[in-house]
TIMIGU-457417 format. One line per 10 residues: number of its first residue (from 1); for each residue x, y, z of N, C-alpha, C. Coordinates in nm, 3 decimals. Atoms other than C-alpha are relative to their C-alpha. Example, Ala and Ser with C-alpha at 12.3 -4.5 7.8 and 13.67 -1.06 7.14 Angstrom:
TIMIGU-457417
1	0.089:-0.119:0.000:1.230:-0.450:0.780:0.090:0.120:0.000 | -0.082:-0.119:-0.006:1.367:-0.106:0.714:-0.077:0.109:0.073
This chain:
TIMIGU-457417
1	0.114:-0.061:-0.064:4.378:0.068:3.497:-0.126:-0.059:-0.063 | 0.161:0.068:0.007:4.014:-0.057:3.479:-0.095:0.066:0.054 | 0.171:-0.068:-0.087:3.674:0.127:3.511:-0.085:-0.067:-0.104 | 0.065:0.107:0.047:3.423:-0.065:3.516:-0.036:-0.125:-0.071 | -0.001:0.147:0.035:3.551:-0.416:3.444:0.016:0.045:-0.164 | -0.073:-0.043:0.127:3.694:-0.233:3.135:0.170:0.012:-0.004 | -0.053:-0.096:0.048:4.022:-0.164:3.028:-0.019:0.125:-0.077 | 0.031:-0.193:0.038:4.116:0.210:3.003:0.109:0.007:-0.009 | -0.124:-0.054:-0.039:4.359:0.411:2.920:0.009:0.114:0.059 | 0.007:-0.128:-0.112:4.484:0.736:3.100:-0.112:0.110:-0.006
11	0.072:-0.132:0.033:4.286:0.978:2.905:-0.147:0.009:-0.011 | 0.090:0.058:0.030:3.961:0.807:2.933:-0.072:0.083:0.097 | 0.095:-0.082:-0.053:3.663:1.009:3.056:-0.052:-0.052:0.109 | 0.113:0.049:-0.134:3.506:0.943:3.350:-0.076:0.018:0.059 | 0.123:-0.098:-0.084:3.156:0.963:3.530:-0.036:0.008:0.134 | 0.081:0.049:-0.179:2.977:0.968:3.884:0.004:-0.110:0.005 | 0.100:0.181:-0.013:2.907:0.620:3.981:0.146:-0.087:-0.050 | -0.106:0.168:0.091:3.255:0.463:3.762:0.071:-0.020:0.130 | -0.105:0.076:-0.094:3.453:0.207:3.976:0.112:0.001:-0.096 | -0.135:0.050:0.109:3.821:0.217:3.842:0.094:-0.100:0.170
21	-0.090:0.087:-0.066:4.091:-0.021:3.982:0.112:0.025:-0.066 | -0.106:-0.053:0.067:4.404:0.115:3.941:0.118:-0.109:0.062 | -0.054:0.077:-0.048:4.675:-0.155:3.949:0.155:0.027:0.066 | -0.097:-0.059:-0.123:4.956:-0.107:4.247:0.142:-0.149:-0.004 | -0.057:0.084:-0.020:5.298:-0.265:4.256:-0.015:-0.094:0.117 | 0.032:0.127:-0.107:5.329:-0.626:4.468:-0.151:-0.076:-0.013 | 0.115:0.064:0.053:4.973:-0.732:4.279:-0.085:0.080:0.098 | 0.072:-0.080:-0.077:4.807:-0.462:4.522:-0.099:0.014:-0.134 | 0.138:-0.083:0.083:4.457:-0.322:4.350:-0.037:0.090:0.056 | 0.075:-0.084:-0.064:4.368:-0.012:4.456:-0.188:0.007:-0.084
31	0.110:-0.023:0.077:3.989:0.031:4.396:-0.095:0.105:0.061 | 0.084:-0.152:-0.004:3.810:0.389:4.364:-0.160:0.012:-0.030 | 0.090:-0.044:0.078:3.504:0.486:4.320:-0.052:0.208:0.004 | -0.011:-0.150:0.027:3.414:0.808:4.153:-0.151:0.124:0.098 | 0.138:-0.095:-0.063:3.158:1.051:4.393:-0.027:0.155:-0.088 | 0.012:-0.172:0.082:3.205:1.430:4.146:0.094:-0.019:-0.037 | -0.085:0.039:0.078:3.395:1.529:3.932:0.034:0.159:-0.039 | -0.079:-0.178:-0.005:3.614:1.921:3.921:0.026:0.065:-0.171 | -0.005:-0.053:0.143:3.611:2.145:3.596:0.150:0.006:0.016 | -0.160:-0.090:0.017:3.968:2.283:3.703:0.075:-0.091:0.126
41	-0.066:0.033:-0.130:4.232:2.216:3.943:-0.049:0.041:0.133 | 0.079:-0.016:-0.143:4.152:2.205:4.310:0.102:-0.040:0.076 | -0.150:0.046:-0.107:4.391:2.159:4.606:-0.054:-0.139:0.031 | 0.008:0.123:-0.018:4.423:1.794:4.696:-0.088:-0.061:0.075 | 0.055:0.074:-0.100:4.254:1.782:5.024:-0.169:0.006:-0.065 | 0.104:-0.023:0.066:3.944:1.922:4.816:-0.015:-0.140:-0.130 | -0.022:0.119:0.110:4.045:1.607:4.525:-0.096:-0.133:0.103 | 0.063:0.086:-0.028:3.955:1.388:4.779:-0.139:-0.064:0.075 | 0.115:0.035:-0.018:3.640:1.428:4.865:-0.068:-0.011:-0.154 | 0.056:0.059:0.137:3.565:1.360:4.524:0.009:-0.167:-0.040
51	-0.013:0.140:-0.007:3.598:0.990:4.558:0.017:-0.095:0.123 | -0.029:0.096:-0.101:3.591:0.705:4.779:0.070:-0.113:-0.040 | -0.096:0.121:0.037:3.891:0.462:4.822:-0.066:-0.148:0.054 | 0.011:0.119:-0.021:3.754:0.113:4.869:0.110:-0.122:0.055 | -0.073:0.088:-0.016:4.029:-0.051:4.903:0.039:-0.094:0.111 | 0.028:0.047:-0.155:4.061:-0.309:5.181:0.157:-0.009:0.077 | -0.127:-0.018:-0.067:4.351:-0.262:5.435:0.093:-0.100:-0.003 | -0.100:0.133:0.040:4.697:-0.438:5.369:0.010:-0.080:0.180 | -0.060:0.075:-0.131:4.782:-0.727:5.589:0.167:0.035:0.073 | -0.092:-0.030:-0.045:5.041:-0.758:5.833:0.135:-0.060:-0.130
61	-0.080:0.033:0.063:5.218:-0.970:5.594:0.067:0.096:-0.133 | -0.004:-0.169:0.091:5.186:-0.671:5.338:0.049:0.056:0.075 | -0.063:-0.105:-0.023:5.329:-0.459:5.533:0.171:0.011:0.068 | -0.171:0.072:-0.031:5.625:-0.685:5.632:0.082:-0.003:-0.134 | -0.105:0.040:0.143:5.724:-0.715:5.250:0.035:0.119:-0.047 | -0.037:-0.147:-0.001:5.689:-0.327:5.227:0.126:0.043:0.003 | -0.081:-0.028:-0.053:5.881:-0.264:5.447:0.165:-0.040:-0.040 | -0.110:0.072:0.036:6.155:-0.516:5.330:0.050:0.033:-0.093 | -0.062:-0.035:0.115:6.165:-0.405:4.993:0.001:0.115:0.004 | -0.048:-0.153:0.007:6.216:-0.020:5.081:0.137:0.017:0.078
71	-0.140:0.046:-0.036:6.510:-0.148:5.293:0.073:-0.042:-0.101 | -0.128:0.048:0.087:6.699:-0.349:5.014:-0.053:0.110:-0.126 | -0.029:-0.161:0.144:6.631:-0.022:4.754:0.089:0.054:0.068 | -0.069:-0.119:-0.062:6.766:0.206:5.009:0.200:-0.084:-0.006 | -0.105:0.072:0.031:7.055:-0.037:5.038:0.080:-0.019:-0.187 | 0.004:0.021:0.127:7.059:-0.105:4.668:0.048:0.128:-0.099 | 0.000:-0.121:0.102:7.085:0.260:4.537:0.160:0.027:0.019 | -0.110:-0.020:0.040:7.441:0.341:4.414:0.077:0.142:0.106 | -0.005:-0.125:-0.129:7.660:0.594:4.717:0.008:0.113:-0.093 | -0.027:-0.163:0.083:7.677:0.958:4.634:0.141:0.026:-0.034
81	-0.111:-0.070:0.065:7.950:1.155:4.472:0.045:0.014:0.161 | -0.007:-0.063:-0.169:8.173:1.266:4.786:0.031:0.145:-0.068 | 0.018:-0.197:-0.013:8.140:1.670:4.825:0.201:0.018:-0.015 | -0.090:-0.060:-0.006:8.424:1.889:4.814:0.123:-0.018:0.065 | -0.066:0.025:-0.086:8.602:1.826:5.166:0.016:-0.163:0.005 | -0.005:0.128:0.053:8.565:1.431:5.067:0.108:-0.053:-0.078 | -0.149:0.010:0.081:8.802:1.458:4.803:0.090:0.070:-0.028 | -0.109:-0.061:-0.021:9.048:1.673:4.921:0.089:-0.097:0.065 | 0.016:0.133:-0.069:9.036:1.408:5.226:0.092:-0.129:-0.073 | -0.092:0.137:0.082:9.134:1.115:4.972:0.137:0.042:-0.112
91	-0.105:-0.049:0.047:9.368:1.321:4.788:0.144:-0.039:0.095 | -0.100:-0.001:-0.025:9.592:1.363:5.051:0.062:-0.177:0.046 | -0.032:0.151:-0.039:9.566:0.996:5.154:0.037:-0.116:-0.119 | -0.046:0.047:0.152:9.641:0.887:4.783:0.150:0.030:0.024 | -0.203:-0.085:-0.002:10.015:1.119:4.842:0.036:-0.083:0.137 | -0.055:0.055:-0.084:10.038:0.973:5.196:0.045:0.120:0.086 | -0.017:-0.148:-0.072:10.022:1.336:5.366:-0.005:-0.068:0.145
């Protein structure tokens, strides 16, 4: 993360006016800037009028590689346990029922 052409780290204070650039997998940059700033928690949709996202819209090609690499995760992630009726199922087909 970066405000104002600084490194920062998480816990770093921040004012009106700071630009941070928070860095996004695939070399994405998101870049914020800060408009107020909340003593306490606040519901989200209220969070974001506290800042404006700058950031400039991904290309198509961005959104082709997205896409691609949330396909080979989904593919990629290891199958589930099978449930209850699953391995009763292979039980009996282990004996040859």
């Amino acid at each position: 993360m970066i405000i104002n052409g600084q490194a920062a780290k998480p816990h770093r204070l921040v004012r009106v006016g700071d630009e941070i650039e928070i860095h996004r997998p695939l070399g994405r940059k998101q870049l914020i800037t800060v408009l107020g700033l909340a003593d306490s928690h606040i519901p989200r949709a209220d969070a974001r009028l506290l800042y404006e996202d700058r950031t400039p819209k991904p290309t198509q090609e961005e959104i082709e590689i997205r896409r691609l690499e949330r396909l080979y995760r989904a593919a990629a992630t290891p199958p589930t346990r099978p449930d209850r009726d699953m391995r009763r199922t292979l039980r009996r087909l282990k004996r040859g029922e």
